[in-house]
N, CA, C and O atoms as CSV, one atom per row, in Angstrom:
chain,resi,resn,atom,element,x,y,z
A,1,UNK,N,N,0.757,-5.959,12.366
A,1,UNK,CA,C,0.904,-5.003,11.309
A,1,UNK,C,C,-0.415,-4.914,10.537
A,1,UNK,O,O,-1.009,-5.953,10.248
A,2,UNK,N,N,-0.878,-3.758,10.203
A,2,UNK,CA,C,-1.666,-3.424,9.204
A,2,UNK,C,C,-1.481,-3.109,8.072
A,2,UNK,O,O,-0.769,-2.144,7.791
A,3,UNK,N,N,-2.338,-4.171,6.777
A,3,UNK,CA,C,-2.209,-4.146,5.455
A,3,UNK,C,C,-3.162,-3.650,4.910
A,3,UNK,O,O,-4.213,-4.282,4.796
A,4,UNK,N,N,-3.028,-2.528,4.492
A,4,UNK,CA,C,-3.681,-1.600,3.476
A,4,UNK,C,C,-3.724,-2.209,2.349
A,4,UNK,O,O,-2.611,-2.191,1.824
A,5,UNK,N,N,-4.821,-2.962,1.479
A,5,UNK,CA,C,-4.680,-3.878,0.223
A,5,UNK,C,C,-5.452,-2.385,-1.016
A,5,UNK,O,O,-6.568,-1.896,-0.841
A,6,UNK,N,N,-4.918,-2.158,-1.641
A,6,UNK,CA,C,-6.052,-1.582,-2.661
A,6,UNK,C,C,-6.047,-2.059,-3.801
A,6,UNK,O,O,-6.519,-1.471,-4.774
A,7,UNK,N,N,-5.515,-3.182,-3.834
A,7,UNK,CA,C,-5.320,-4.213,-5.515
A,7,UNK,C,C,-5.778,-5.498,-4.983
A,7,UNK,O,O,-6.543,-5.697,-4.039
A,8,UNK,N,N,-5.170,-6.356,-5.762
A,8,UNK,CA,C,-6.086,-8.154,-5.839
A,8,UNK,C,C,-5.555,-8.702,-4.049
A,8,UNK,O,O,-4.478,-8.749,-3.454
A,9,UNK,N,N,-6.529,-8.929,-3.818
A,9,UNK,CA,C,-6.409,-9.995,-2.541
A,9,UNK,C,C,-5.566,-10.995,-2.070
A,9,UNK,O,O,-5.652,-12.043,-2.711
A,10,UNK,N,N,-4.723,-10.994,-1.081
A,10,UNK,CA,C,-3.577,-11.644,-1.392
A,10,UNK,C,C,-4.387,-13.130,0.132
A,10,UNK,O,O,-5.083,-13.168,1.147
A,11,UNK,N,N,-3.350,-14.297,-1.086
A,11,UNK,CA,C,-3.970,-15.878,-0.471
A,11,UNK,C,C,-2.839,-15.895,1.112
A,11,UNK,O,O,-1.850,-15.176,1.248
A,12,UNK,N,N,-3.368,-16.942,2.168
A,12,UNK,CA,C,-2.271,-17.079,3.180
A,12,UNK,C,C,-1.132,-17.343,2.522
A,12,UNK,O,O,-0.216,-16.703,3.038
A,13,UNK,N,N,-0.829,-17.895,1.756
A,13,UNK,CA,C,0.835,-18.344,1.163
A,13,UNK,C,C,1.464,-17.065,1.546
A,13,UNK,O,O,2.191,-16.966,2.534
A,14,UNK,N,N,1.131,-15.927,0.627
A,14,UNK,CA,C,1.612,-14.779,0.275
A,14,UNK,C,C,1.273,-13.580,1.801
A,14,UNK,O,O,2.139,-12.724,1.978
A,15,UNK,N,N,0.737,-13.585,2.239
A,15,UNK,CA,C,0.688,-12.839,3.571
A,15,UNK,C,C,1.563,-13.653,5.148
A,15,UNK,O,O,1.610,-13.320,6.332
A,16,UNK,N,N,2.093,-14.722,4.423
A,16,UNK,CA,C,2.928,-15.297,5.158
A,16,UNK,C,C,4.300,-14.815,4.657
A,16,UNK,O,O,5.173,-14.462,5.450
A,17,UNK,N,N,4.468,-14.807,3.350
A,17,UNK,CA,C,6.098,-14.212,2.688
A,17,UNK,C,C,5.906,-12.515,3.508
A,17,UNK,O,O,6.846,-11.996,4.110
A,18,UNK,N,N,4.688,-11.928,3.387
A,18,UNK,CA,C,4.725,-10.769,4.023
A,18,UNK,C,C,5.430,-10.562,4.830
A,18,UNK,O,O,6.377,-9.793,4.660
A,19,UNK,N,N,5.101,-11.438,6.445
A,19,UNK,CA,C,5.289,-11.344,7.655
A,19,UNK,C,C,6.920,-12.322,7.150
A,19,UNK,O,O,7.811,-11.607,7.609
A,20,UNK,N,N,7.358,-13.111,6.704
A,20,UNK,CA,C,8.923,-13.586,6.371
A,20,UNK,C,C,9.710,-12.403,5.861
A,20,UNK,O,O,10.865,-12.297,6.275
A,21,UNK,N,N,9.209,-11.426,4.953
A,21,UNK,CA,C,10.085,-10.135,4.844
A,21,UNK,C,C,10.328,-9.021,5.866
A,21,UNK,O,O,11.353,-8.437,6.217
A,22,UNK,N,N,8.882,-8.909,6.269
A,22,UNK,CA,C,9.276,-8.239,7.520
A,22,UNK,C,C,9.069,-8.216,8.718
A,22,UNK,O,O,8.960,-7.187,9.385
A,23,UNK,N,N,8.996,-9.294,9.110
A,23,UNK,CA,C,9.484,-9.989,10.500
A,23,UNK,C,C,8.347,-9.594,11.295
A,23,UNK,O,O,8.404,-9.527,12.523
A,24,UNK,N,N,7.244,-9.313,10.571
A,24,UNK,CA,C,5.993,-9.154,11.744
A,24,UNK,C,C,5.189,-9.772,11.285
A,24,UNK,O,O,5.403,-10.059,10.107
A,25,UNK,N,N,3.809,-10.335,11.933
A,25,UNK,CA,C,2.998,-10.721,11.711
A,25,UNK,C,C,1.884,-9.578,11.229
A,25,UNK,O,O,1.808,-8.442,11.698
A,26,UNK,N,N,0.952,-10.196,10.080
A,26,UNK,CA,C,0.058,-9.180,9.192
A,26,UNK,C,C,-1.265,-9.474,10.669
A,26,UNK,O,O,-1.602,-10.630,10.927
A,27,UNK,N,N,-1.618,-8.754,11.150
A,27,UNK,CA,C,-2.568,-8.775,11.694
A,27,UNK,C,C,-3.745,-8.757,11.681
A,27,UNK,O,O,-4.407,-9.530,12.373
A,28,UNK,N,N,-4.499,-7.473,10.537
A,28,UNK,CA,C,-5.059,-7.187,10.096
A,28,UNK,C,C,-4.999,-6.357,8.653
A,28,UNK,O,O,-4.368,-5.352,8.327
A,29,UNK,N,N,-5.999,-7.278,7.877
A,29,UNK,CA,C,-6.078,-7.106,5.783
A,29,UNK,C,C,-6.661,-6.271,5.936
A,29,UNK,O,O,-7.549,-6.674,6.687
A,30,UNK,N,N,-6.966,-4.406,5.574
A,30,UNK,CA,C,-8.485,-4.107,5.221
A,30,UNK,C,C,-7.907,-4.040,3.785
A,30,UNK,O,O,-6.800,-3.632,3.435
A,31,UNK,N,N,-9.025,-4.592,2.958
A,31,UNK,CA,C,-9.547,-4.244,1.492
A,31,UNK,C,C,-10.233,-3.272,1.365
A,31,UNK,O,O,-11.432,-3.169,1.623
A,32,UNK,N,N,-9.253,-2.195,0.808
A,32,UNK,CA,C,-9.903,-1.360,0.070
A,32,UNK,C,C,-10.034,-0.678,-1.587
A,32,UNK,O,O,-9.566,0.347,-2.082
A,33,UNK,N,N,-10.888,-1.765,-2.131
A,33,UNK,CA,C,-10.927,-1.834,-3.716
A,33,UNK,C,C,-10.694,-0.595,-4.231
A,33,UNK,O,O,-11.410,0.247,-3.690
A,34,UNK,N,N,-9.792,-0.052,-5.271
A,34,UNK,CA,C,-9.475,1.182,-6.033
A,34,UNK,C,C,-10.219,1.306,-7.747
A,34,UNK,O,O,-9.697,1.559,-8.833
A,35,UNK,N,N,-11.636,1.000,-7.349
A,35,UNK,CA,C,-12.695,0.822,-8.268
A,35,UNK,C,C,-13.355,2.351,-8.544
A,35,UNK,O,O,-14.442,2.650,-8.048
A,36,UNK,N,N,-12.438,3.469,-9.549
A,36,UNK,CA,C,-13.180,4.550,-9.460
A,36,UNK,C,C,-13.614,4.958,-10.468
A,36,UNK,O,O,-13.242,4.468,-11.534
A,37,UNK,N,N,-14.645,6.108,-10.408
A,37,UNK,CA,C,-15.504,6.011,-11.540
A,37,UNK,C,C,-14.525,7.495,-12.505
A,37,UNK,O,O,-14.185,8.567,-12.004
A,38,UNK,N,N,-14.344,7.130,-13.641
A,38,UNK,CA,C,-13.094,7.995,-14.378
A,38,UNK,C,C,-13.686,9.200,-14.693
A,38,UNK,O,O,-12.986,10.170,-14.983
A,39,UNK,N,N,-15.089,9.268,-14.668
A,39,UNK,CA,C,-15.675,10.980,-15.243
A,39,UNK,C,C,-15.524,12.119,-13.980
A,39,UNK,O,O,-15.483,13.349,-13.931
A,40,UNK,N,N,-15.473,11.131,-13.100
A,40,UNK,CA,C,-15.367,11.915,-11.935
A,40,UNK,C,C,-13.491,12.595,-11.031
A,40,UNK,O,O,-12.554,11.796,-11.025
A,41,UNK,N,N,-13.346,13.659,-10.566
A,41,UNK,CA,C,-12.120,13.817,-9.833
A,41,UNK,C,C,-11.697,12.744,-8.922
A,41,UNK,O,O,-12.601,12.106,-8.381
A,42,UNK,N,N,-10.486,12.439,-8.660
A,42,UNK,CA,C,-9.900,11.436,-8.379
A,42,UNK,C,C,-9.705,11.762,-7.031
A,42,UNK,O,O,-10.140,10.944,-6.221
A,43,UNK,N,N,-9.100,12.865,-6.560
A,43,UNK,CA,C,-8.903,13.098,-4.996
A,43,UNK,C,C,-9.808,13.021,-4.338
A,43,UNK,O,O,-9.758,12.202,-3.421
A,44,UNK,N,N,-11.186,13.943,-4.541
A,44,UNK,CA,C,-12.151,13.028,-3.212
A,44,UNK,C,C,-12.606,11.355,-3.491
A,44,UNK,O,O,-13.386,10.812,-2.708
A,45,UNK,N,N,-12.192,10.814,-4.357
A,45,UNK,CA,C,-12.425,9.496,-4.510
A,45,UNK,C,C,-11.716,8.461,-3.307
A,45,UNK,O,O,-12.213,7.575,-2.612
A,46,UNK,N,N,-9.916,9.166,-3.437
A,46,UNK,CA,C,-9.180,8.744,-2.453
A,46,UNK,C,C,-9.380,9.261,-0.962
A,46,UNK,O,O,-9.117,8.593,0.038
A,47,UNK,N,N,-9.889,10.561,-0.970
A,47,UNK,CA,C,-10.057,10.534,0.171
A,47,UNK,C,C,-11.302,10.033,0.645
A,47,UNK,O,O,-11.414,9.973,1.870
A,48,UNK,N,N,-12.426,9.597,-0.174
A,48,UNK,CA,C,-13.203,9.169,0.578
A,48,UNK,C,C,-12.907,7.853,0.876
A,48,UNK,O,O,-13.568,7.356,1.788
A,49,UNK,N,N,-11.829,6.964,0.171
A,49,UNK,CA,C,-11.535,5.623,0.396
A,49,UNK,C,C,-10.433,5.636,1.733
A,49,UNK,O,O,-10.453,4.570,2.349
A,50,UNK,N,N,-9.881,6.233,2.047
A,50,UNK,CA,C,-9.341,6.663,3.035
A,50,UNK,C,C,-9.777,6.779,4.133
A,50,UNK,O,O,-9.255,6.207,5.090
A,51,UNK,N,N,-10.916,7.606,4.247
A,51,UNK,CA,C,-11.691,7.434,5.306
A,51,UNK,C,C,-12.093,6.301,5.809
A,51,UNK,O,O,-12.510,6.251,6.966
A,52,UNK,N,N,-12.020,5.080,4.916
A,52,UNK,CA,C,-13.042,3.697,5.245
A,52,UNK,C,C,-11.618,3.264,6.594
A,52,UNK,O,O,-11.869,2.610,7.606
A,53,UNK,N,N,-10.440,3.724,6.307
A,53,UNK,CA,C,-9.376,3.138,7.725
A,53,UNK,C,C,-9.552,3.351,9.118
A,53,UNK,O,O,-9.163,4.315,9.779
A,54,UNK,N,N,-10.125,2.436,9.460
A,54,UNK,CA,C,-10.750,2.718,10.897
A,54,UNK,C,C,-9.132,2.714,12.097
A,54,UNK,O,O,-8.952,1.976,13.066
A,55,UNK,N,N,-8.064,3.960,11.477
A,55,UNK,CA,C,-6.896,3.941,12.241
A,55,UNK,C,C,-7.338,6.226,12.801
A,55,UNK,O,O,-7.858,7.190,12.240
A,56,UNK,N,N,-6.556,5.868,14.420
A,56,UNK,CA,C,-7.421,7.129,14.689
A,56,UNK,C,C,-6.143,7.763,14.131
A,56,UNK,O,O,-5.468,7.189,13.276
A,57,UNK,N,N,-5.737,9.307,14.783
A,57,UNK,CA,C,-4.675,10.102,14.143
A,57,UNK,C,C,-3.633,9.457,14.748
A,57,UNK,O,O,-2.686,9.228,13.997
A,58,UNK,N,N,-3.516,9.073,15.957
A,58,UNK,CA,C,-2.230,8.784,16.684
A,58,UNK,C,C,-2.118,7.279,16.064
A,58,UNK,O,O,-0.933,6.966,16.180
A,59,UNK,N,N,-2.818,6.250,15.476
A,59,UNK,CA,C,-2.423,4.698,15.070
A,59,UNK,C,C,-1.757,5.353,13.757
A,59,UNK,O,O,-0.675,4.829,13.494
A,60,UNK,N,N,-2.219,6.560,12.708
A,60,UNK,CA,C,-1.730,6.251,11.859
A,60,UNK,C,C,-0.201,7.047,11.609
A,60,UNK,O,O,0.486,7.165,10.594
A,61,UNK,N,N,-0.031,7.481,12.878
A,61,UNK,CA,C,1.766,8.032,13.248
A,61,UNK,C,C,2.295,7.041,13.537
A,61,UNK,O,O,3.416,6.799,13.091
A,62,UNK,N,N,1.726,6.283,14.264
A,62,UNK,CA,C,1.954,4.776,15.015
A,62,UNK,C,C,2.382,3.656,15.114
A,62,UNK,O,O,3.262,3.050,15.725
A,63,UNK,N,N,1.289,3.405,14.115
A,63,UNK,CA,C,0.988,1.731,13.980
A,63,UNK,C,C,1.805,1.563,12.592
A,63,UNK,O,O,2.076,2.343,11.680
A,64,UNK,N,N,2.137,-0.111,12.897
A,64,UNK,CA,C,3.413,-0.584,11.431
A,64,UNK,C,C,2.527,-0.478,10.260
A,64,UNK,O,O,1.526,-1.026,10.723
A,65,UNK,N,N,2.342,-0.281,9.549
A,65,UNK,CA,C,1.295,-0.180,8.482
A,65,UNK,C,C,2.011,-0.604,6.910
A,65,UNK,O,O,2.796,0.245,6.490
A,66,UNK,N,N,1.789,-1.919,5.963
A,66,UNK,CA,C,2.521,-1.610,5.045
A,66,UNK,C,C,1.166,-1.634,4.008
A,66,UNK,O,O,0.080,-2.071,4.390
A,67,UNK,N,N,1.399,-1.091,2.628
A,67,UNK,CA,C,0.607,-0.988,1.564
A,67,UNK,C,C,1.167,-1.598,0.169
A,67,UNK,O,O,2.279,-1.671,-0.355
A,68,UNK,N,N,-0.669,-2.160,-0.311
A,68,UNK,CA,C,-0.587,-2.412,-1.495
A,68,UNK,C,C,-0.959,-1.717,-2.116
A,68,UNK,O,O,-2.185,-1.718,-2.233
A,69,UNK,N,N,-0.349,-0.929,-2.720
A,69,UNK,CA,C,-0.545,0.442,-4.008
A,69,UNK,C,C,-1.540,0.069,-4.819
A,69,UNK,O,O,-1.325,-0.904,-5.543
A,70,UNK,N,N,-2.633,0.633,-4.877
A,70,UNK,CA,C,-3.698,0.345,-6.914
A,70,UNK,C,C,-2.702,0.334,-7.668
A,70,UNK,O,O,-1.577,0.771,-7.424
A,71,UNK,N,N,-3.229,-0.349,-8.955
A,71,UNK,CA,C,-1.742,-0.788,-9.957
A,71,UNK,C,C,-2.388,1.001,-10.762
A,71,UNK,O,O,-1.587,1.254,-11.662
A,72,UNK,N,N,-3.382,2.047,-10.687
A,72,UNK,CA,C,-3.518,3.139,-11.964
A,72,UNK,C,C,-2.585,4.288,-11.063
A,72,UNK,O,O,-2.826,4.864,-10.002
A,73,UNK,N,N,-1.498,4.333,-11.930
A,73,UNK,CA,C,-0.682,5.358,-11.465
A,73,UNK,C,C,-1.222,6.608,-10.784
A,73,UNK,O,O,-1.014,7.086,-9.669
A,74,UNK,N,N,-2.223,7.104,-12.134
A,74,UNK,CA,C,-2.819,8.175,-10.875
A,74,UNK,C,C,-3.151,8.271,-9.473
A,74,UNK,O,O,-2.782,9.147,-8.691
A,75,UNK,N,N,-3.912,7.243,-9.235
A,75,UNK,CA,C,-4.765,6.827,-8.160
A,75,UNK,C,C,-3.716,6.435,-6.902
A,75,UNK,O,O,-3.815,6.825,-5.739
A,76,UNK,N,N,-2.510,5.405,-7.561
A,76,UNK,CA,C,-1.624,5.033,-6.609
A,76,UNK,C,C,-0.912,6.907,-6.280
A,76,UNK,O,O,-1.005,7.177,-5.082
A,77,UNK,N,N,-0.584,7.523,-6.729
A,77,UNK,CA,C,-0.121,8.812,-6.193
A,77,UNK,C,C,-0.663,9.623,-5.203
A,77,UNK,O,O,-0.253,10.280,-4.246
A,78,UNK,N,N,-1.763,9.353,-5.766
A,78,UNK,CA,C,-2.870,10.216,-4.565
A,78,UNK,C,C,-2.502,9.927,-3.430
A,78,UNK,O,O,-1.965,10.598,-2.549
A,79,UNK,N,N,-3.044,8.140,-3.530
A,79,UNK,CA,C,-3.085,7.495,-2.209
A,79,UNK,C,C,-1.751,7.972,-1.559
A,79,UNK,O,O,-1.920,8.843,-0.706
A,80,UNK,N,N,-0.547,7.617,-1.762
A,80,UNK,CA,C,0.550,7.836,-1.400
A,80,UNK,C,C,0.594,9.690,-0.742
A,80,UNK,O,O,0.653,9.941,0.462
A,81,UNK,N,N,0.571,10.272,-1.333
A,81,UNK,CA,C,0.312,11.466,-0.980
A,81,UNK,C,C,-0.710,11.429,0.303
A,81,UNK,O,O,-0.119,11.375,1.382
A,82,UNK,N,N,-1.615,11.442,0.347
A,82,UNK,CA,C,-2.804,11.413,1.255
A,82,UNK,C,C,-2.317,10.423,2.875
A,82,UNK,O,O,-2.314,10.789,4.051
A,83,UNK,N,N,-1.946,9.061,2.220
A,83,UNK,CA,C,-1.577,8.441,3.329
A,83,UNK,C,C,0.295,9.080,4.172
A,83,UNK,O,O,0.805,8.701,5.226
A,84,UNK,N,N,0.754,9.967,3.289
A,84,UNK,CA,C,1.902,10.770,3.675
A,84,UNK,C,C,1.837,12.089,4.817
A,84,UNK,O,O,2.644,12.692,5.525
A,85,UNK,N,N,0.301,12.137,4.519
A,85,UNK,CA,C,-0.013,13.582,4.827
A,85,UNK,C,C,-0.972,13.059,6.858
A,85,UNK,O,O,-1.185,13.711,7.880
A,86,UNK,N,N,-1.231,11.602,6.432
A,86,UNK,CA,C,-1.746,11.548,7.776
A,86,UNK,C,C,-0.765,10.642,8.054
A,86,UNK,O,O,-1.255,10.186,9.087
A,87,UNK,N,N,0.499,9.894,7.872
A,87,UNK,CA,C,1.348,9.475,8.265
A,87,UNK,C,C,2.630,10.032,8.841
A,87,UNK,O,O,3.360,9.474,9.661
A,88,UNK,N,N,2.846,11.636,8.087
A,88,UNK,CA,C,4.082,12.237,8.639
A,88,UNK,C,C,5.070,11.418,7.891
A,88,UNK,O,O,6.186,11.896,8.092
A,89,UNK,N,N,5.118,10.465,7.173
A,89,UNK,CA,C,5.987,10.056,6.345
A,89,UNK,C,C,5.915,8.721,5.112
A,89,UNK,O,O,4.865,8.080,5.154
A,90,UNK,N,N,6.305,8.553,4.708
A,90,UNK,CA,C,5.997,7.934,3.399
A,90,UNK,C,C,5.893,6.125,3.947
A,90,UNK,O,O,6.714,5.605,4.702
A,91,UNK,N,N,4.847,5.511,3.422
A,91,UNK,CA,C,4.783,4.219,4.010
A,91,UNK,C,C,5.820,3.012,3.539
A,91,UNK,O,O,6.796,3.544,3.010
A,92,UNK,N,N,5.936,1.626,3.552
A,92,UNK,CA,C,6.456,0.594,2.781
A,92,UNK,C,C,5.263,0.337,1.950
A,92,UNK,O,O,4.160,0.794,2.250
A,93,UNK,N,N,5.491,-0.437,0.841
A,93,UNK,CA,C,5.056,-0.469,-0.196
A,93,UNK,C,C,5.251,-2.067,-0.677
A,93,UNK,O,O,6.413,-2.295,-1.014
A,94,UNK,N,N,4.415,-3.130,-0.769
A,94,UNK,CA,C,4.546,-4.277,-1.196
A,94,UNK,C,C,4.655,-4.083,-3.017
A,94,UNK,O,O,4.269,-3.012,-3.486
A,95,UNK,N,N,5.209,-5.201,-3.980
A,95,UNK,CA,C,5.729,-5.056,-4.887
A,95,UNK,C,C,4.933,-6.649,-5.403
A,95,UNK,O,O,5.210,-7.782,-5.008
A,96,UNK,N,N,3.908,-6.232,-6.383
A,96,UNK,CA,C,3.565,-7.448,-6.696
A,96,UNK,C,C,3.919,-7.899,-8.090
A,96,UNK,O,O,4.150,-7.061,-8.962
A,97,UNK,N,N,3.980,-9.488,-8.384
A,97,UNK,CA,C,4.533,-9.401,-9.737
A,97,UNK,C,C,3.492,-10.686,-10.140
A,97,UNK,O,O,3.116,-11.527,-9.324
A,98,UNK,N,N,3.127,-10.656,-11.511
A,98,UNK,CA,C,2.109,-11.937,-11.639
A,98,UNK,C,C,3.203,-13.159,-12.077
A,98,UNK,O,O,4.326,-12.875,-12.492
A,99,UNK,N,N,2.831,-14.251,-11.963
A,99,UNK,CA,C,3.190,-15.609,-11.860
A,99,UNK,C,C,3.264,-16.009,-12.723
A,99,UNK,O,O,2.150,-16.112,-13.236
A,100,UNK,N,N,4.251,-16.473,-13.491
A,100,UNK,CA,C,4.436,-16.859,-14.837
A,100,UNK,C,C,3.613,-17.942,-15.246
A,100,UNK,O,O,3.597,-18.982,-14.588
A,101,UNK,N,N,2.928,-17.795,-16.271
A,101,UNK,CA,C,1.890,-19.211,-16.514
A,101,UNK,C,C,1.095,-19.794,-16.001
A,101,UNK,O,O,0.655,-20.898,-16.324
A,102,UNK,N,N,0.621,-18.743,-14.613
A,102,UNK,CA,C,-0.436,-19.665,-14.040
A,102,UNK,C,C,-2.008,-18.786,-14.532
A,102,UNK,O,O,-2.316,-17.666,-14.939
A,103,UNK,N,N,-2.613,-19.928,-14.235
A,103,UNK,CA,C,-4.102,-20.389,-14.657
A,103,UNK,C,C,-4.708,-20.400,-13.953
A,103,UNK,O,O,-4.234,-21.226,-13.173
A,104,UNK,N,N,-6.014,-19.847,-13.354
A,104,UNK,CA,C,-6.106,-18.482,-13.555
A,104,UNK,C,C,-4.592,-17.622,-13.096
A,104,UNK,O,O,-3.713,-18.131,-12.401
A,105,UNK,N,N,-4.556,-16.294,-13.642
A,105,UNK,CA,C,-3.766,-15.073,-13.437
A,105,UNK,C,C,-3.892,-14.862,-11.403
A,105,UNK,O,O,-4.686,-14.382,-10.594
A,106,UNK,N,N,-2.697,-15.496,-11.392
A,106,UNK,CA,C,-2.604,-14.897,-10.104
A,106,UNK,C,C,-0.686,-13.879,-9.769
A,106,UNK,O,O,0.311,-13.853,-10.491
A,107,UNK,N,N,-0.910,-13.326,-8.609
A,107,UNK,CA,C,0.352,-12.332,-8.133
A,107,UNK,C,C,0.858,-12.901,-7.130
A,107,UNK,O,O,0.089,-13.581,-6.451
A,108,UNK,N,N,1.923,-12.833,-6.823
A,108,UNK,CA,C,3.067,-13.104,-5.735
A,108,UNK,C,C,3.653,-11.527,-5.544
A,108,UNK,O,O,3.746,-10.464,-6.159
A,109,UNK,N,N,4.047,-12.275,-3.982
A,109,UNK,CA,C,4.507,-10.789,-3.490
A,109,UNK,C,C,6.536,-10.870,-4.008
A,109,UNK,O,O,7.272,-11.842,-3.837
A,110,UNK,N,N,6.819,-9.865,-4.466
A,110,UNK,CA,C,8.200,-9.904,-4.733
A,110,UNK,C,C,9.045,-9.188,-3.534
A,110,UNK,O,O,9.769,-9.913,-2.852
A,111,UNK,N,N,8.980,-7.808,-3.256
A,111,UNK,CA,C,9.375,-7.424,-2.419
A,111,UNK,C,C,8.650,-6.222,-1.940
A,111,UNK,O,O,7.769,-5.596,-2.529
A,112,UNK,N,N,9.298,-5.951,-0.482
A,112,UNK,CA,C,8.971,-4.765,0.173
A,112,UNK,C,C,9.511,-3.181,-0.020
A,112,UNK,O,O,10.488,-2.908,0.678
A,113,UNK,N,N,9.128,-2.382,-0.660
A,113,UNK,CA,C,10.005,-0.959,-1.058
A,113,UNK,C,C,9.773,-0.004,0.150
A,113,UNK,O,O,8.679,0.465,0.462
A,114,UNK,N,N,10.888,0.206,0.749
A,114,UNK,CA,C,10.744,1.375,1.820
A,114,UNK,C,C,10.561,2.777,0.976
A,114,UNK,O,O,11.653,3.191,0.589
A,115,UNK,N,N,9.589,3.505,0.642
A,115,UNK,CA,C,9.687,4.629,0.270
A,115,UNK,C,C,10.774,6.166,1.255
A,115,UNK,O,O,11.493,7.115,0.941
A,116,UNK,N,N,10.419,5.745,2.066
A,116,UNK,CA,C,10.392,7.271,3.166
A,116,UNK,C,C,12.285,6.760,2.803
A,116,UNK,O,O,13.012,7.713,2.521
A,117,UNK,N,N,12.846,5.569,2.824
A,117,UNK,CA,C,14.452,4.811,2.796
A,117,UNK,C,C,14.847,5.527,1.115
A,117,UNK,O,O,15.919,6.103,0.928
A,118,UNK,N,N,13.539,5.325,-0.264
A,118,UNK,CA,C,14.239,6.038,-0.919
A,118,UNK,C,C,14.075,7.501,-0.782
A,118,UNK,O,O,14.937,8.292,-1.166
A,119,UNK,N,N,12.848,7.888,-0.173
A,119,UNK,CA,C,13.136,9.757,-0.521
A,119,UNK,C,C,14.353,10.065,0.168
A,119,UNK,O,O,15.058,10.897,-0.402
A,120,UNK,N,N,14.826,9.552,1.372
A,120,UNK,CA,C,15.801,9.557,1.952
A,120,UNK,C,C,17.346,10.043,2.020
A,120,UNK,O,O,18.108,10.802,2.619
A,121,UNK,N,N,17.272,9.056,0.969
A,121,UNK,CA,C,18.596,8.640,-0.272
A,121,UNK,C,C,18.762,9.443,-0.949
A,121,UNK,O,O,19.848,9.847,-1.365
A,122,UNK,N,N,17.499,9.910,-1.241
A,122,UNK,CA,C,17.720,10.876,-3.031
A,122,UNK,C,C,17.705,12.128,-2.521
A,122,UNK,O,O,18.117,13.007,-3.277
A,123,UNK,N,N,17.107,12.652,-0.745
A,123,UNK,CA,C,17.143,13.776,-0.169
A,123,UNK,C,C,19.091,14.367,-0.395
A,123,UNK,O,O,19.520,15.391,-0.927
A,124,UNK,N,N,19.663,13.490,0.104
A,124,UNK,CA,C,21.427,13.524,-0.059
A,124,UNK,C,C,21.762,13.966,-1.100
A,124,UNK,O,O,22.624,14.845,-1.102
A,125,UNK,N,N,21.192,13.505,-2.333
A,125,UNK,CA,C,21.489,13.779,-3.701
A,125,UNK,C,C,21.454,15.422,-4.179
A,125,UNK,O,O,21.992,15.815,-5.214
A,126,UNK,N,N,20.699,16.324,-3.204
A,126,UNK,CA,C,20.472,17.467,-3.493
A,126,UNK,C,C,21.800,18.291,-3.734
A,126,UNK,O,O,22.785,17.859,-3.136
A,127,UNK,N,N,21.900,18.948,-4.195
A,127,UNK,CA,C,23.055,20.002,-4.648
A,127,UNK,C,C,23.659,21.028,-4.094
A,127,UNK,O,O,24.523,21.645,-4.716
């Protein structure tokens, strides 16, 4: 499986709970830092960070792929959008939560959110 990171770097502990939630092994981390500069538009920012995924068109219909969202709402939307648009459908989504009291500030993974499972759901809901 491929992990799309665009937030803090996750230690083996935690890319092991990965592969324990969802039953695959993480194969390959790319880091891609969501460090953007705010005077500037945000969409070619994402898409140029996008580009750095060395997945061709058919891996990224393909291949298991889960993501760590940027924690700036904006930015996480984009991405989501963008990676929707070369995915054909909405990815999983890791869920990080920081660690109560630890020294330095570190995150644990909490859970996995199937997006494409909720648009899904809420598609039914229509009227």
């Amino acid at each position: 499986m491929f992990l799309l990171n665009f937030s803090h770097p996750l230690p083996a502990d935690q890319l092991a709970r990965l592969a324990q939630l969802t039953g695959q092994s993480v194969e390959t981390v790319l880091m891609l830092p969501a460090q953007f500069d705010q005077a500037q538009p945000f969409v070619p920012q994402v898409e140029a960070l996008i580009e750095q995924v060395p997945l061709t068109p058919e891996e990224w219909q393909t291949a298991p792929l889960l993501v760590v969202l940027p924690s700036l709402n904006y930015i996480a939307a984009i991405v989501l959008a963008e990676l929707h648009g070369r995915m054909g459908y909405f990815p999983s989504v890791v869920r990080l939560r920081p660690v109560e009291d630890a020294l330095p500030p570190r995150y644990e993974v909490t859970e996995i959110i199937n997006l494409q499972g909720v648009r899904d759901a809420a598609r039914k809901k229509r009227l």
